[in-house]
Every structure is written in structure tokens, then in C-alpha cells.
C-alpha positions in Angstrom: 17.7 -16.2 37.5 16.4 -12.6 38.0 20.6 -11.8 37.7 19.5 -13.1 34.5 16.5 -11.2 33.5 17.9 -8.4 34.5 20.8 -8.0 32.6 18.9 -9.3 29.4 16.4 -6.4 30.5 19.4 -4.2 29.8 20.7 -5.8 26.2 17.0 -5.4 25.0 16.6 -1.5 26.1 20.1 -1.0 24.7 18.8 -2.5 21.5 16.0 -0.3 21.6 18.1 3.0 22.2 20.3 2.5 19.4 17.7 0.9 16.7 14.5 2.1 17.8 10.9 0.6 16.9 12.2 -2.9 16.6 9.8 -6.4 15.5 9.8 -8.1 18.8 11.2 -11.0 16.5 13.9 -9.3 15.6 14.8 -7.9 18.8 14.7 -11.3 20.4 16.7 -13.1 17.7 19.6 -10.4 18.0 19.7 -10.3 21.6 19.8 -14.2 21.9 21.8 -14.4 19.2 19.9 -16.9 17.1 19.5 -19.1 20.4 16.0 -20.2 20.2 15.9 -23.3 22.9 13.0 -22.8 25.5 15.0 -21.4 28.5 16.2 -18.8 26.4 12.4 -17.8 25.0 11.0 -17.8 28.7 14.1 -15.4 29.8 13.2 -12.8 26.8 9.6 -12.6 27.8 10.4 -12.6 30.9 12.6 -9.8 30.5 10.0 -8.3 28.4 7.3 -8.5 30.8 10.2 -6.4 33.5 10.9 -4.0 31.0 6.9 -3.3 30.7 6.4 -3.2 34.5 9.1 -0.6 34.6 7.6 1.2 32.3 10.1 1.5 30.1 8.7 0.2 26.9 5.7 -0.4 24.9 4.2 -2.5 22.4 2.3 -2.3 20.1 0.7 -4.7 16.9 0.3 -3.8 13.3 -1.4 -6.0 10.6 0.4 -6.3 7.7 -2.2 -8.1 5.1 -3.2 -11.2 6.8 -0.1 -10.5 9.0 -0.1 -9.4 13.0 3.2 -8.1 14.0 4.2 -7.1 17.1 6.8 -4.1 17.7 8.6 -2.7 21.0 9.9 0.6 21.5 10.9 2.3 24.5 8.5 4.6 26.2 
């Protein structure tokens, strides 16, 4: 399992480095490909939560009208 969140650490900072400032939603539906069962969703955040102890991201929310969104972006 940490194998796991590991390497889906890495897809997600890729991501990042090539796209930038990315909607966490976004992020997480093109690293999981559209795979949205539980497992999956506790692995991203999961990952998430690494990259952030690493410190090598942050977050950040922005309301759009009645809108909160939430972006990542490497640090």
C-alpha cells in the first residue's frame, strides 16, 4: 500500500510539473483516470496528504460565486 501511494505521489507531481495550478478535481480524475471507487479516493488523498508532508505542494481554495474550489500546485 505505501508502494502505492508512492508511486501515485509521483503521477500527481508529474501532473503538476507539466500542467501547473490544477483543480484538485481535475487532477484526481486524470490521474485515476476516471476511476472513482472508494479505494481509489482514499489512495489520492492519501497521496495528497504525502505530497504535503514533503512539502512539495500546496493548496489553496478560491470561491467562485457560491462556489469553493480547491487547487494544488507544487511548492
Amino acid at each position: 500500500m505505501k508502494f502505492e501511494i508512492g508511486r501515485l505521489a509521483g503521477e500527481i507531481w508529474h501532473f503538476l510539473k507539466e500542467n501547473g495550478r490544477a483543480d484538485i478535481n481535475q487532477v484526481k480524475k486524470d490521474v485515476l483516470h476516471g476511476n472513482s471507487e472508494s479505494g481509489s479516493n482514499i489512495m489520492f488523498f492519501s497521496s495528497i496528504g504525502w505530497l504535503l508532508k514533503e512539502n512539495k505542494i500546496v493548496i489553496c481554495e478560491e470561491r467562485e460565486g457560491t462556489t469553493l474550489k480547491t487547487f494544488i500546485s507544487l511548492k
